[in-house]
Each structure stands twice: as structure tokens, then as C-alpha cells.
C-alpha positions in Angstrom: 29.4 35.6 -27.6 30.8 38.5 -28.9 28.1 39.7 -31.1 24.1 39.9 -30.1 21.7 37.1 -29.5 19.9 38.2 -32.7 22.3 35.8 -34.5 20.4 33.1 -33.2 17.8 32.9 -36.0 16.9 30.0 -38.2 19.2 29.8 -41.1 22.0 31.4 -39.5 24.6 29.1 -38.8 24.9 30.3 -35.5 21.9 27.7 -34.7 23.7 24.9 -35.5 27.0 25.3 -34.6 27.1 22.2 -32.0 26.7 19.9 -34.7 28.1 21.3 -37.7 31.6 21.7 -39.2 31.4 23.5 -42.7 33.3 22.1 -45.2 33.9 22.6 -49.1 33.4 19.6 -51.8 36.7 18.8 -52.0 36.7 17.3 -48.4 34.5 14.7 -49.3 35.6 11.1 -49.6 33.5 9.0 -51.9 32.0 6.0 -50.5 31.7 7.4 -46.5 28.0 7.3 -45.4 26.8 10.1 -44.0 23.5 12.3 -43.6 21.9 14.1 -46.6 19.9 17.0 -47.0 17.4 15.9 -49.6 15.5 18.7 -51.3 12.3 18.1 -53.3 11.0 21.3 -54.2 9.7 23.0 -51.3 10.5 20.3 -49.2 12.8 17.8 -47.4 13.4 14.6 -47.0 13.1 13.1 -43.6 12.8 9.7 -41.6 10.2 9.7 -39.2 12.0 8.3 -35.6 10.3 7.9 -32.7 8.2 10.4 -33.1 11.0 12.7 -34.2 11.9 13.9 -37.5 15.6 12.8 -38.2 17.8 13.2 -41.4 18.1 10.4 -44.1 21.6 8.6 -43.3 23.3 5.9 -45.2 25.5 6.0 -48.6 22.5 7.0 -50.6 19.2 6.3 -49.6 17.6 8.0 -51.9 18.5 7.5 -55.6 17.1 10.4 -57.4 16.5 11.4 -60.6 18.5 14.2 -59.0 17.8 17.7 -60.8 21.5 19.0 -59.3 23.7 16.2 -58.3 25.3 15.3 -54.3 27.4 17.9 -53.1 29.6 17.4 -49.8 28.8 20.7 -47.4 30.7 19.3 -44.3 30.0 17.1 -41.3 26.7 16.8 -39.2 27.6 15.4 -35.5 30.9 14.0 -37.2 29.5 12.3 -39.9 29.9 13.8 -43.9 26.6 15.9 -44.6 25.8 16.1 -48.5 23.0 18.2 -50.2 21.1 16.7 -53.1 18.2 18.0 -55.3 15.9 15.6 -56.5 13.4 16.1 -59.7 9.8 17.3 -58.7 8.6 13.3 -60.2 11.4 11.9 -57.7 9.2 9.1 -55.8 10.5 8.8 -51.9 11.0 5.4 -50.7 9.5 4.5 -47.0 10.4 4.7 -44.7 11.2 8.1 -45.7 8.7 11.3 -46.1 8.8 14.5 -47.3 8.0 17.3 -45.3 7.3 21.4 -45.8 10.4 23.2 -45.3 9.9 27.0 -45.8 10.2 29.2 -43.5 5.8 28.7 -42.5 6.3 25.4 -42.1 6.1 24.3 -38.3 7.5 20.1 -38.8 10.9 20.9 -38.8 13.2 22.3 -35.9 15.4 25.2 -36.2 18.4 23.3 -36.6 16.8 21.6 -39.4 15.3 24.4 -41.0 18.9 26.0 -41.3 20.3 23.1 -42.6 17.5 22.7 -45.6 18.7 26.8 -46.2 22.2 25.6 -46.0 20.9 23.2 -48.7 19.0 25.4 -50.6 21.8 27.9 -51.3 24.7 25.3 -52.1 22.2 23.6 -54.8 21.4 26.9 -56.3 24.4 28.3 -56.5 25.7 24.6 -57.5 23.3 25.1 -60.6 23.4 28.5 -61.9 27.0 28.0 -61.7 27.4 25.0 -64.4 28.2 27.4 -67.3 30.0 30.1 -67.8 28.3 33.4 -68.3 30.8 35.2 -69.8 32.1 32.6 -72.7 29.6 29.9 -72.7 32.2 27.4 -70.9 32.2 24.6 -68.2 33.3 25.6 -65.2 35.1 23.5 -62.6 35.4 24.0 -58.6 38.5 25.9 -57.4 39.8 23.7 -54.3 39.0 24.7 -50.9 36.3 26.7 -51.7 32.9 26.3 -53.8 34.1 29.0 -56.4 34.3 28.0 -60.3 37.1 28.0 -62.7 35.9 28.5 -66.1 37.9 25.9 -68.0 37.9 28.2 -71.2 38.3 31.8 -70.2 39.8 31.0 -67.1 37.4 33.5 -64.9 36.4 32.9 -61.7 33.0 33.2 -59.7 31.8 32.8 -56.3 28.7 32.3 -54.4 26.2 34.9 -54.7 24.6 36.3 -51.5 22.2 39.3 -52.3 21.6 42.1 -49.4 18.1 42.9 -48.5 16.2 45.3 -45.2 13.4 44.9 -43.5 12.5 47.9 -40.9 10.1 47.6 -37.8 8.9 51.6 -38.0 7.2 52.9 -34.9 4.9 55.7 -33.7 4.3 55.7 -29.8 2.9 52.7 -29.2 2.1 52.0 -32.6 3.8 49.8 -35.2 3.6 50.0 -39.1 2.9 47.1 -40.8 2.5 45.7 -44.6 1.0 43.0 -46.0 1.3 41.1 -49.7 -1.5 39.8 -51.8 0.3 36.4 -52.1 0.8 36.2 -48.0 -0.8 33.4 -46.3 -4.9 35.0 -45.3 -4.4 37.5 -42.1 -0.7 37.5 -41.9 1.7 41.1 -41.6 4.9 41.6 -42.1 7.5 44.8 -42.5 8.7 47.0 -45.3 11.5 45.4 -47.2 13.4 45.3 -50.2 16.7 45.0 -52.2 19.3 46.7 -52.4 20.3 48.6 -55.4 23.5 49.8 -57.2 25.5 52.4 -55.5 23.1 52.3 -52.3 24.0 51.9 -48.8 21.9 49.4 -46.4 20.5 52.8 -44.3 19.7 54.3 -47.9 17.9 51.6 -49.1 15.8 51.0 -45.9 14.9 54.9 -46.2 13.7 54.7 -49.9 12.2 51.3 -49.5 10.0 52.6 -46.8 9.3 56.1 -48.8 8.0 54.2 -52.2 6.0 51.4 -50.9 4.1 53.6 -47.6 4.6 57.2 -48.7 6.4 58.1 -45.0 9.6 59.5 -44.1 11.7 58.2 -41.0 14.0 58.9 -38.4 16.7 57.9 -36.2 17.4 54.3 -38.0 19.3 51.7 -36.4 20.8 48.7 -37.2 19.9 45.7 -35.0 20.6 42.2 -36.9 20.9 40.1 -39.6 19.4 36.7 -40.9 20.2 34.8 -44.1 17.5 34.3 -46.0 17.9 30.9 -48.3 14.9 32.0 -50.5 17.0 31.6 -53.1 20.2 33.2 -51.6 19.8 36.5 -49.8 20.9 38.3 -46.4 18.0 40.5 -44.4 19.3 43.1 -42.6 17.1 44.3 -40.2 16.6 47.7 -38.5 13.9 49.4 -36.5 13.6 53.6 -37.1 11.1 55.8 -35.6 8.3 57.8 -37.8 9.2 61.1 -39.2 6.5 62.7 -41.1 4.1 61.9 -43.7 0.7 60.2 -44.7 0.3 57.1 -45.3 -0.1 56.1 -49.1 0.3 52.2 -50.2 2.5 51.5 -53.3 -0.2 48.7 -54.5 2.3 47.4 -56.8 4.3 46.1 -54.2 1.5 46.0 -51.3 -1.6 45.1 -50.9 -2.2 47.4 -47.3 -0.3 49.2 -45.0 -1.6 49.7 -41.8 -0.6 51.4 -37.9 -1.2 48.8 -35.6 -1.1 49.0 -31.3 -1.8 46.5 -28.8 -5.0 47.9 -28.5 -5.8 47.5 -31.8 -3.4 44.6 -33.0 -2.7 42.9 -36.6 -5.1 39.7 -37.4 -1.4 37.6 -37.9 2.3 38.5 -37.3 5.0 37.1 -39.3 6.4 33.2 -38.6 8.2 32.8 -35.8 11.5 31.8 -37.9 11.6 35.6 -39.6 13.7 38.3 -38.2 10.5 40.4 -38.7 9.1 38.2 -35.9 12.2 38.4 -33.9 11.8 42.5 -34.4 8.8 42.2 -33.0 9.6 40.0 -30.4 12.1 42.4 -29.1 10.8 45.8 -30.0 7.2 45.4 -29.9 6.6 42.9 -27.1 3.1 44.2 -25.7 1.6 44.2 -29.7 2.6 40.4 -29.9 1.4 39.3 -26.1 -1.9 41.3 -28.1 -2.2 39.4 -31.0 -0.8 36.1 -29.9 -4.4 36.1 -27.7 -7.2 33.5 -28.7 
């Protein structure tokens, strides 16, 4: 593999490679059963097999109302795969159920995890894309891609992918990290943040980490990247060493900040499927081996 191992993430498509050809919506050929990705909001649509979890196949097993209509994303172990959006009153027919699918929840695998992302960012884009914000028109798909022609102004626009950081910072054998007010009880993650205009990924990890905890860092390095479906972002990740400064919490953005050590580790780390945990995994081993313990 010519990059690292890091790429192996959920939603990256590295994870499901095997199975999966890409394709655009021109590709499809109406009629052709295949598998769908059925999104309901927060969750997917799945058909319980043998004590598995497997994807709804068939022509179109489940009607709708759909909120964004069927859109061909390629093949899944050589059959089409479609994505569909169905409205939050949608009722799902046995033997069909629908099950969690953010990034907390444990029912689905990794491969199907990516796929519901996969999902997730094709029907978003799908529907802020059906009018044209620059005139007001209706735009149509340019072929071999899943750009849109406005038919009245004639501009184009593509999918949307907005870059974010996150940063493991350490101190010795210490590791800094944040927590929400919305977060799940007992659960820390990293700094991270958006990227603004005219602002590198390095620069944005370095101001990120100044306004929400108050510190300055050093010797910042970049070690991987997952896409984040949640709507449509990409999380770079790095890992820098502390520089200088006390620690003062931004409490607009966090709720605490805190040095943690495997002596003294976090009540909850982030979910396994997050490149913070993967940061972890790799650069903080002994803290996790410390607060994985009953």
C-alpha cells in the first residue's frame, strides 16, 4: 500500500474497497436489482440474516416517501448499489429494521458504516444541489460525474467536501483532552475545528488549539486523514507536542479541558470508528490499555 495504514478508517473508502466499484448516476440501468443504502434519519435500513446484519436487495424493497429520491453510487460485490433517503414518517416493512448508524453506534460493521457515509454525503449533496444558487434555476447532472449544470445560467457545481483538524497534543506522558456539553456522559475527545479562509491545515490546528485551551504548541505533524460524512467533511489529523501556556477553556466551544496520563486516565475515550481514537491507538497506547480497564 503505498500510503499508511491510517487510511483504514471507517468511512474511508479504503475499507471497502473488496466489494466496491464507485460509480456516477449515469451508470445506472433502470430496472437492475441491486442493494440499497436506505437512510432514515440517523439510521439505516437493514435485513436481519442469520444473525448478521445484511443490506436491503431487490428492485425496491422499500417504497418510501423518499425525502431525496434513488441515486446509483456504483456496484456492491457486483451488483448496482443505490442510496435513498426516506422521510422521518417512512414506516419499514419486515422483515426489514432500522438500525443506529453514526459513528457511536456499535450494530453495524465498518464496511457498513462507510457505506451509510458514502450514503450520507451523495444524498446531501444530491439535495442542496436541486437549485441553483446563483440564479434560482434547476440544475441537471453533468455525465460522468455527480456535478450540476444549471440549465439557466449554465454554471456548474461540484460536491462539497469541507476540511477540518483534530490534534492529539502531548506533554510527557500526558495527553490533552476536550470534552463537549452535548458528548455522550464521560466521553473525551481532541481539539478540532474548521478551516477558515486563507488558512493552511498546520495554521488552523495551531489557532484551533490556542482559542479553545489557551496553549501554544510545537513540532506539529501530520499523520492521517478520515472523511467525516457528518454532513460532508474531511478530518485531518495531527499529533504536536506542548509548547507553553496555561491552560484556559474556551466554554463556548468546550465544556472542559483536561491533561490526562495513564495514571490518571479520561472516564471515556472517543468511539473506536474516530481518527481521534485511532490517534490514540497509535500515539497514546499505555493511556487507552488505562482507561479501557473495568
Amino acid at each position: 500500500m503505498p500510503y499508511p495504514e491510517m487510511t483504514l478508517l471507517a468511512y474511508n473508502r479504503d475499507v471497502i474497497e473488496n466489494d466496491f466499484i464507485f460509480g456516477t448516476p449515469d451508470r445506472d440501468v433502470p430496472g437492475t436489482p441491486g442493494f440499497w443504502l436506505a437512510l432514515r434519519g440517523n439510521e439505516m435500513v437493514m435485513r436481519p440474516a442469520s444473525g448478521a446484519l445484511e443490506l436491503p436487495f431487490g428492485l425496491e424493497p422499500l417504497p418510501g416517501p423518499h425525502a431525496v429520491s434513488p441515486v446509483y453510487v456504483g456496484t456492491w460485490q457486483g451488483k448496482p448499489l443505490r442510496a435513498v433517503r426516506l422521510e422521518p414518517e417512512a414506516a419499514i416493512p419486515e422483515p426489514f429494521v432500522p438500525v443506529a448508524a453514526g459513528y457511536r453506534g456499535e450494530a453495524l460493521t465498518e464496511a457498513q458504516l462507510t457505506l451509510s457515509g458514502l450514503a450520507r454525503q451523495v444524498l446531501h449533496w444530491r439535495d442542496r444541489s436541486r437549485i441553483c444558487p446563483a440564479c434560482g434555476g434547476a440544475p441537471t447532472e453533468i455525465t460522468g460525474s455527480f456535478g450540476a449544470r444549471c440549465t439557466v445560467c449554465a454554471r456548474e457545481y461540484y460536491p462539497r467536501i469541507h476540511p477540518a483538524v483534530i490534534v492529539l497534543i502531548r506533554r510527557g506522558d500526558e495527553v490533552l483532552l476536550v470534552r463537549k456539553p452535548d458528548w455522550p456522559a464521560d466521553q473525551y475527545g481532541m481539539v478540532a475545528g474548521f478551516v477558515e479562509f486563507a488558512e493552511s491545515l498546520e495554521e488552523c490546528v495551531v489557532r484551533e488549539v490556542l482559542e479553545e485551551t489557551g496553549l501554544t504548541i510545537r513540532d506539529l505533524r501530520y499523520v492521517g486523514s478520515q472523511n467525516w460524512p457528518f454532513p460532508s467533511q474531511i478530518m485531518a489529523g495531527f499529533v504536536a507536542e506542548y509548547a507553553g501556556g496555561e491552560l484556559v477553556v474556551d466554554k463556548t466551544e468546550l465544556e472542559t479541558a483536561q491533561w490526562f496520563s495513564p495514571a490518571s486516565p479520561p472516564p471515556g475515550l472517543p468511539p473506536r470508528t474516530s481518527i481521534a481514537r485511532r490517534l490514540l491507538d497509535r500515539h497514546a497506547p499505555e493511556l487507552v490499555a488505562a482507561a479501557s480497564r473495568p
